[in-house]
Structure formats: C-alpha cells, structure tokens
MIDODO-351287 format. One record per residue: residue in one letter; z, x negated, y negated of N, C-alpha, C in turn. Coordinates in steps of 0.02 Angstrom, whole numbers, padded with zeros to 5 digits, always signed. Atoms other than C-alpha are relative to their C-alpha. Layout:
BEGIN
AZXYZXYZXY
...
END
This chain:
BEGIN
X+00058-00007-00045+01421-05787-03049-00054+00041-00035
X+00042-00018+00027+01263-05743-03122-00036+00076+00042
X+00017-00048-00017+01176-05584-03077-00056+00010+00063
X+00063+00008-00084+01021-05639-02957+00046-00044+00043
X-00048+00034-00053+01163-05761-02883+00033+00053+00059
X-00022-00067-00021+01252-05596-02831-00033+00032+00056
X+00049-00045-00048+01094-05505-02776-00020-00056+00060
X+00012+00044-00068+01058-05670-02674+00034+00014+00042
X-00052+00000-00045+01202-05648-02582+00003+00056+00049
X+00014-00067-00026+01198-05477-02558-00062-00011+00066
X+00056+00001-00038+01015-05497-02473+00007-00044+00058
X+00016+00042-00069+01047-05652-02366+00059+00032+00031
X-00042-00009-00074+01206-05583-02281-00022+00081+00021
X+00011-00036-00035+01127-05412-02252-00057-00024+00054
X+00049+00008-00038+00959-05514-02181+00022-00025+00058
X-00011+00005-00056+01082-05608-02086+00033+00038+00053
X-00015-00052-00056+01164-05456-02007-00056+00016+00030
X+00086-00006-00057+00969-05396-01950-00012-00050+00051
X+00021+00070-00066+00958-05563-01871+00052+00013+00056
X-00060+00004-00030+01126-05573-01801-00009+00074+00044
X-00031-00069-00033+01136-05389-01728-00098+00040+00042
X+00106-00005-00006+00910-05362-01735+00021+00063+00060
X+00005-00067-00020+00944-05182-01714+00001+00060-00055
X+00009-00059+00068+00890-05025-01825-00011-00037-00060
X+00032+00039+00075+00774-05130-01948-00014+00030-00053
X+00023-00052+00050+00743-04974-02028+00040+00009-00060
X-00052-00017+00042+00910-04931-02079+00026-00061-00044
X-00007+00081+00026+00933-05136-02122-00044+00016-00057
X+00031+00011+00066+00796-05146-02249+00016+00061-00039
X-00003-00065+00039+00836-04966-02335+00068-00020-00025
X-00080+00010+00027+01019-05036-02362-00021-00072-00025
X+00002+00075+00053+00939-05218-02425-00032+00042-00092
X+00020-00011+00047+00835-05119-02534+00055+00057-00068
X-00034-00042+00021+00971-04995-02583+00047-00056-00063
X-00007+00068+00038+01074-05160-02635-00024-00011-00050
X+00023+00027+00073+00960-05215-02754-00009+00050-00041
X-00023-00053+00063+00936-05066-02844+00070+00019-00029
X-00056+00007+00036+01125-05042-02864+00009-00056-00039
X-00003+00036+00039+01122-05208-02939-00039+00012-00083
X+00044-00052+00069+00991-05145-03057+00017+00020-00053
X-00056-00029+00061+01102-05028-03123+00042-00026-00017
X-00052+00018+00003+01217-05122-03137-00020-00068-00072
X+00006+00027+00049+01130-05243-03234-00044+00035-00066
X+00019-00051+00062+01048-05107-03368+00084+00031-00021
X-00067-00003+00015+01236-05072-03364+00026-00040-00043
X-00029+00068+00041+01279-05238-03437-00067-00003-00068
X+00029+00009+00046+01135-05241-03536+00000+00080-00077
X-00030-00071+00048+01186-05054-03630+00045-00034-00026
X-00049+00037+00032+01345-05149-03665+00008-00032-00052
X+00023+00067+00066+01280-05283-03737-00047-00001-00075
X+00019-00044+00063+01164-05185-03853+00052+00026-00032
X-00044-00056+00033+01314-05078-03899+00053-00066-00033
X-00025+00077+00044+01416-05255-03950-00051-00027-00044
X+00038+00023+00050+01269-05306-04035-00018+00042-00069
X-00001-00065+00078+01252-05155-04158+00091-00016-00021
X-00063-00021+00052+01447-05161-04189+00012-00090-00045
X+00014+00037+00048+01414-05345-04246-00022-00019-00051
X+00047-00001+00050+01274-05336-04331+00044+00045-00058
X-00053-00037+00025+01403-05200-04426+00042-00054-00044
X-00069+00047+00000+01553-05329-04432-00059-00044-00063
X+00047+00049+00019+01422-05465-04500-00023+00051-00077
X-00005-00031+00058+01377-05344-04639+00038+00018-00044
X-00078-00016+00041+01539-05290-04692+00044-00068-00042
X-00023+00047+00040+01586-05467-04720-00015-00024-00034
X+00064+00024+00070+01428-05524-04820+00024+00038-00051
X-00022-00046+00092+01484-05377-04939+00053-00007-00020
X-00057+00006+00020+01632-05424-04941-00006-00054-00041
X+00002+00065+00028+01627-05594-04983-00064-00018-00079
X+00043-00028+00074+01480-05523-05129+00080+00034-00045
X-00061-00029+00007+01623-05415-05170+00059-00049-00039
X-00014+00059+00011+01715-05552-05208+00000-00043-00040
X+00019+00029+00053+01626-05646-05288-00017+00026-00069
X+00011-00063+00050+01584-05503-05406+00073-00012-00036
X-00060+00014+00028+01760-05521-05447+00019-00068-00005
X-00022+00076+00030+01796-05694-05477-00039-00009-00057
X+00033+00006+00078+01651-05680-05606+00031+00044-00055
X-00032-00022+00035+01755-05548-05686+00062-00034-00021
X-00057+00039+00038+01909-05638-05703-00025-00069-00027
X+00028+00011+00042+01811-05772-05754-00014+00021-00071
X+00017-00021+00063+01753-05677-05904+00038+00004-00042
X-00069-00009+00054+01932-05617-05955+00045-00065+00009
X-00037+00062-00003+01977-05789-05933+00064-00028+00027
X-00060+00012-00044+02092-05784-05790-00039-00039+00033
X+00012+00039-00035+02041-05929-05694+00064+00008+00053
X-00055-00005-00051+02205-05905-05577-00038+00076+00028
X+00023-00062-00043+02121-05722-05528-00051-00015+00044
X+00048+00042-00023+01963-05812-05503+00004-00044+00047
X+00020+00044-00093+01996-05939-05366+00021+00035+00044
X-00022-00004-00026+02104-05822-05301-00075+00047+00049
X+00045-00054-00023+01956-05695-05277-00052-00068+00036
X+00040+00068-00017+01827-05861-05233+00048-00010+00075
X-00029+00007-00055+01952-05883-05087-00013+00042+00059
X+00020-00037-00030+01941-05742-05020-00091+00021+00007
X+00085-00022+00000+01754-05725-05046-00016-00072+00068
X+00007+00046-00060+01762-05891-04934+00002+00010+00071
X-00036-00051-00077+01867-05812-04793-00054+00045+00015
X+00042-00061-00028+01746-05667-04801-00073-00065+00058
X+00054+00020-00028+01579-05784-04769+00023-00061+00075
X-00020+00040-00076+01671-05910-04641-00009+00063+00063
X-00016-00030-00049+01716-05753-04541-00078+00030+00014
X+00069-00001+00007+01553-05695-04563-00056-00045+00026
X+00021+00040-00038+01473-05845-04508+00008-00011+00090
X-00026+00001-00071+01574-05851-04348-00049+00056+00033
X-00004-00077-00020+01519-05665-04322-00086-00011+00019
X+00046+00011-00018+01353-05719-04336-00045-00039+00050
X-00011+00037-00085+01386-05865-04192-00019+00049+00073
X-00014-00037-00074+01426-05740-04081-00036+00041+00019
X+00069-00027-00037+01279-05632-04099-00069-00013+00010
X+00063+00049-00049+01151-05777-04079+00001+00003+00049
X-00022+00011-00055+01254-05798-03922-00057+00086+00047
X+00019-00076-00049+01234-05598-03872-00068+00020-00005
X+00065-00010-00009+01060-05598-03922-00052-00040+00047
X+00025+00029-00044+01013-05730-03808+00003+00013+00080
X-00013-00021-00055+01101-05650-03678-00041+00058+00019
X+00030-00051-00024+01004-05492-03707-00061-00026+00039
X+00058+00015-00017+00847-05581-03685-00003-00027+00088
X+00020+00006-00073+00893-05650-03511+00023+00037+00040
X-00031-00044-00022+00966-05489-03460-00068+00046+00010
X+00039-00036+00007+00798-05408-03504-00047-00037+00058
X+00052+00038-00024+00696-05559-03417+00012+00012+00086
X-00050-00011-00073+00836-05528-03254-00023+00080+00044
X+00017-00067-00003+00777-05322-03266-00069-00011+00046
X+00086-00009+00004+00592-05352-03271-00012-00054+00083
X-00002+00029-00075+00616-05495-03102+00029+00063+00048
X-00043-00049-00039+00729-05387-03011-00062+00087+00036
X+00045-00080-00008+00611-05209-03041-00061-00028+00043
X+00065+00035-00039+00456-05345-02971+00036+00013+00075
X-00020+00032-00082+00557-05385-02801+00014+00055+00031
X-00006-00046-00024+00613-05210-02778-00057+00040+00015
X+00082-00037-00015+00421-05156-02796-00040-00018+00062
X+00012+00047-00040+00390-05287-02674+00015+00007+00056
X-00031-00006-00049+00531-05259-02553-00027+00074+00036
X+00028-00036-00026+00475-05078-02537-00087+00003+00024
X+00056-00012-00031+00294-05114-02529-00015-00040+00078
X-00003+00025-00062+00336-05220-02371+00036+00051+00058
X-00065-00040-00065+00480-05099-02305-00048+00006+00062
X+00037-00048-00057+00336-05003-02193-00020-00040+00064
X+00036+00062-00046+00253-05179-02108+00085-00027+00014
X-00084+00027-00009+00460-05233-02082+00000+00034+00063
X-00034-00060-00040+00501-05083-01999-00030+00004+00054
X+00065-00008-00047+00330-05078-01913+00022-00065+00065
X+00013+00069-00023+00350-05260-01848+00086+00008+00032
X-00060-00018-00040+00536-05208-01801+00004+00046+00071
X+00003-00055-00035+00502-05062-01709-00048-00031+00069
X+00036+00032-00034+00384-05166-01617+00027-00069+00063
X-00026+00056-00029+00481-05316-01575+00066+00028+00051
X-00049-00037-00039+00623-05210-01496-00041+00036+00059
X+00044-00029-00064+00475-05117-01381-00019-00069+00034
X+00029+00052-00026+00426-05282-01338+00080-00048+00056
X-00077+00044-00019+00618-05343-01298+00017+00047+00089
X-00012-00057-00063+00629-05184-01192-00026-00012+00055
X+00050-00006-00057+00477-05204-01078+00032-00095+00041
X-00020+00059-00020+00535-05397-01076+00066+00004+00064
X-00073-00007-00029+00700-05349-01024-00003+00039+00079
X+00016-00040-00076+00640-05222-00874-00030-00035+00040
X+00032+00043-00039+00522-05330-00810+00051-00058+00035
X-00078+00051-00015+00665-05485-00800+00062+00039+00060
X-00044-00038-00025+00773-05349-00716-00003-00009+00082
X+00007+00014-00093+00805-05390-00523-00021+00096+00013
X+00024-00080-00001+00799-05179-00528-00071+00011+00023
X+00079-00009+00000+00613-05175-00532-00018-00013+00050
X+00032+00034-00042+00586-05296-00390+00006+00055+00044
X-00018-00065-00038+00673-05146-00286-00011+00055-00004
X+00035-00038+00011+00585-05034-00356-00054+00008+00019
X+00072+00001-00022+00418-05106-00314+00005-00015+00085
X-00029+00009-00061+00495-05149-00143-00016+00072+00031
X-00015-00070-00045+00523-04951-00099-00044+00030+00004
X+00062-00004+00005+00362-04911-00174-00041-00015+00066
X+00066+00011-00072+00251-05009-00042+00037-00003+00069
X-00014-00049-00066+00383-04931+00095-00045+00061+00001
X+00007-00051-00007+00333-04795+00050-00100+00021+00032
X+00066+00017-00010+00146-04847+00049-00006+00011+00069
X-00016-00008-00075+00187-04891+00213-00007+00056+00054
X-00053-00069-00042+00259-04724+00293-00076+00024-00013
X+00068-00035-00016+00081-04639+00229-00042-00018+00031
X+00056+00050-00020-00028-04776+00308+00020+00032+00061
X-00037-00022-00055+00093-04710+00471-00048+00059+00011
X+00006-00048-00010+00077-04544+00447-00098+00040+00015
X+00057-00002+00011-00105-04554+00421-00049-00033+00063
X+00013+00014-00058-00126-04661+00570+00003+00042+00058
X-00019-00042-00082-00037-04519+00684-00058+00049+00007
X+00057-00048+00019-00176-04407+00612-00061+00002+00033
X+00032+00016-00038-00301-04483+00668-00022-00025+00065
X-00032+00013-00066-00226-04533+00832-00052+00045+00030
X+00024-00080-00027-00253-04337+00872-00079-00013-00003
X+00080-00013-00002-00443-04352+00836-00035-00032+00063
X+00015+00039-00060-00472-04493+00963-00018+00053+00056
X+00031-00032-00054-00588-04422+01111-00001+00056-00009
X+00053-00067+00036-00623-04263+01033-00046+00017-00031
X+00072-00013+00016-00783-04219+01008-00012+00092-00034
X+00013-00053+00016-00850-04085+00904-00091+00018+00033
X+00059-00008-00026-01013-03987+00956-00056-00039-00055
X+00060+00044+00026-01106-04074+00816-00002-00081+00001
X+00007+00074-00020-01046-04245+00871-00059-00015+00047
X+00042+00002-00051-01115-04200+01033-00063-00006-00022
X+00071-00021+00022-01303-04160+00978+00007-00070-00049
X+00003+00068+00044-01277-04317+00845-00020-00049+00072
X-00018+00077-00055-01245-04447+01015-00067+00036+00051
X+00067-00018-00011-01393-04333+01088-00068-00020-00010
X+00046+00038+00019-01515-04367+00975-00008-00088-00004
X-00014+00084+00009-01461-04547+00949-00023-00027+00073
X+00021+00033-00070-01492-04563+01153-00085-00004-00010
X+00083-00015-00012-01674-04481+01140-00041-00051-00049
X+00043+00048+00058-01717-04606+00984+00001-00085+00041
X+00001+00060-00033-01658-04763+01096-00034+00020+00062
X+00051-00009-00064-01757-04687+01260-00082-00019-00055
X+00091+00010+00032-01919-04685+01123+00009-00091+00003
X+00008+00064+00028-01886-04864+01072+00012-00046+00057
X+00000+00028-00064-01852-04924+01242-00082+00015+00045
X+00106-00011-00032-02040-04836+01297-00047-00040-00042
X+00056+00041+00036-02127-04936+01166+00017-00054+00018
X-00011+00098-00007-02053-05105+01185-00043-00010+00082
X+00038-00001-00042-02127-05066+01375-00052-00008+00002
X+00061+00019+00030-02270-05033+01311-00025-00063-00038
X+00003+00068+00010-02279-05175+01207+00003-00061+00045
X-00002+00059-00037-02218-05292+01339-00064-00006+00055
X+00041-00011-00028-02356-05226+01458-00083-00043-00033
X+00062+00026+00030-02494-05261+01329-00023-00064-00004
X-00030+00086+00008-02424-05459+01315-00048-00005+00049
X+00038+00045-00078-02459-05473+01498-00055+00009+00012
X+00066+00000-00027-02620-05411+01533-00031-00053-00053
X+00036+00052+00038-02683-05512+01400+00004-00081+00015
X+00010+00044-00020-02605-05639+01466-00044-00044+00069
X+00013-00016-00071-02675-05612+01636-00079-00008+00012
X+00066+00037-00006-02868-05643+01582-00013-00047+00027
X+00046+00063-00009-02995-05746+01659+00008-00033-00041
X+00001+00029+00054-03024-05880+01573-00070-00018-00018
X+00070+00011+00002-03199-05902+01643-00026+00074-00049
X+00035-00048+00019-03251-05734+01567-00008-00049-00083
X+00049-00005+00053-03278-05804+01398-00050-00075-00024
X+00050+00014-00010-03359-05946+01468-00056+00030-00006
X+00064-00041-00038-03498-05833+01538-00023+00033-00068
X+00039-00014+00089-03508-05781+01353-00056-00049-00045
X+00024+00038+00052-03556-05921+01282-00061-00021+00017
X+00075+00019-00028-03712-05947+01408-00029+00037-00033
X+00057-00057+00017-03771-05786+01371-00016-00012-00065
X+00029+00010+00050-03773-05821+01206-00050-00060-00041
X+00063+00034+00003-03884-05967+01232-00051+00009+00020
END
C-alpha cells in the first residue's frame, strides 16, 4: 500500500466518522489533520532510510569497481610473469567483482527513483496539510453553526414548546383578568377633576346649542319676507 493510499484511508474513515456521529467538528478535523502529519513523519522516516541505503550502496558499488580494477591489475601481472593460469584466475574474479557490481548498481537506480517519489509524496502531502489547516477555522466555523442550527430545529419540532407557548398566553390571560378587576373598581367613581371636565363639556354644548338657535332663527325670518317688498323696489327705481 502506497503512502497517500494509507493517508486516503486514514482521512475518509475519520470524515466518515464526522458524518456518521456530526458531533465535535473541532476535535474531528484536529485529529484528520493530526493524521496526516503523523504520516509525514512517517514518510521523511522512510525517506532517511532510504538515503541511508543509498550511501551504503553507493559504498558497496565502489568497493566492487576497485575490486574488480584490483583484479585486473593482477591478471596483467601474471600475465607478465607468464602465468596465464594466475591470470584467468584473477580475470574471473575481476568478473564476479563487476557483475556484482552491476547488480548493486540495479538496485540503486531502483532506490533512487524511489527517493524521487518519496520527495514528490513530501512536497504533496506538506501542500494538503497547509490546506487542511488553512480551512480548519471555516470547518469548525460551519460546524459549530450547523449544530446551532440542528438545536433551534430540534426545539422548535419539540411538542414541549407548543406547551410552553400554551401556558404563556394563560398566563396572558390571568393579567388581562386581573387588570379587568382593576378597573371594575374605577367604574362610577368620579374624581373632582372629572367632575369640572363633564362641567365644562356641559357649558360648551349649552353655547353650541344657543347658536344653532340663533342660527335657526335667522333662516326663518328671512324666510318670512314679503315678497312684494322688493317689488316696490324696483318701481322706485324707475
């Protein structure tokens, strides 16, 4: 299993506990993000390793090149003194050296390729964790939120409430009562400045009752003219 395979895993079954449980989002994302940083280490872990195998190769891989020089250095000597039987024997071994040597060098193409996607695995990983925390705050926010929102949902929904608002406008009630008996008592009691109020109020409807008299008086006589009188006008003024 590869290393972001891992951290995948990690992340979707803590996101699906948040879903599944969608309580304390806080403590949820601080343990997703916690996660991936242990992976982290874990992969600068592997990648120390793998540096530290790659120096003792690079080593190995040297030792056998000189050897197999080595070697050959000596087969040209027996050569010279005209041992050809010393000579292949040394040529043999100078063979053995560079085969093994070759291999050695297989294996740290291999580990050098590995460094490179171990380094490429670091440099993703350090992005998503920069990422994950620069979201934590809007998570948490948007958590903290959706749970106030579940709450008020949930009270409201609650038969509780209805009986709540029920006892309430008793109670409304009982003051509307009490407030009625209150004023009960006032009924047909008069204070001395009512009196003098319903006083003046008489003397303003006696005025307005003497004018309309007046007024109605004025109607009639007018109506009550001759009619010859303004005949007798109109001679005179011929």
């Amino acid at each position: 299993m590869s290393i972001f395979s891992r951290m995948t895993d990690i992340v979707n079954s803590n996101l699906n506990a948040l879903l599944d449980k969608a309580e304390d989002p806080e403590k949820m994302v601080r343990l997703i993000i916690q996660e991936m940083e242990e992976t982290l280490v874990e992969v600068r872990s592997t990648s120390a390793r793998a540096i530290a195998d790659r120096k003792d190769l690079e080593r190995r891989v040297q030792w056998q090149q000189e050897e197999a020089g080595e070697w050959q250095r000596k087969a040209e000597v027996a050569v010279s003194k005209g041992r050809d039987d010393l000579a292949k024997g040394a040529l043999t071994e100078a063979k053995k050296c560079t085969e093994q040597g070759e291999l050695l060098d297989g294996e740290l193409a291999h580990l050098n390729a590995t460094l490179v996607k171990l380094g490429d695995d670091i440099s993703a990983l350090q992005e998503k964790i920069k990422d994950a925390k620069v979201r934590q705050n809007a998570i948490i926010m948007r958590g903290k939120a959706a749970h106030s929102r579940l709450s008020v949902r949930q009270t409201l929904s609650d038969h509780n409430i209805e009986g709540a608002i029920d006892r309430f406008e008793q109670y409304e009630r009982k003051m509307d009562d009490l407030e009625g008996q209150i004023e009960s008592y006032d009924l047909g009691q008069k204070s001395l400045a009512d009196e003098i109020s319903e006083l003046e109020g008489d003397e303003n409807v006696d005025a307005m009752l003497a004018d309309l008299k007046l007024r109605m008086a004025s109607t009639d006589a007018n109506k009550a003219q001759p009619a010859g009188g303004s005949v007798e006008s109109k001679q005179d003024k011929q």
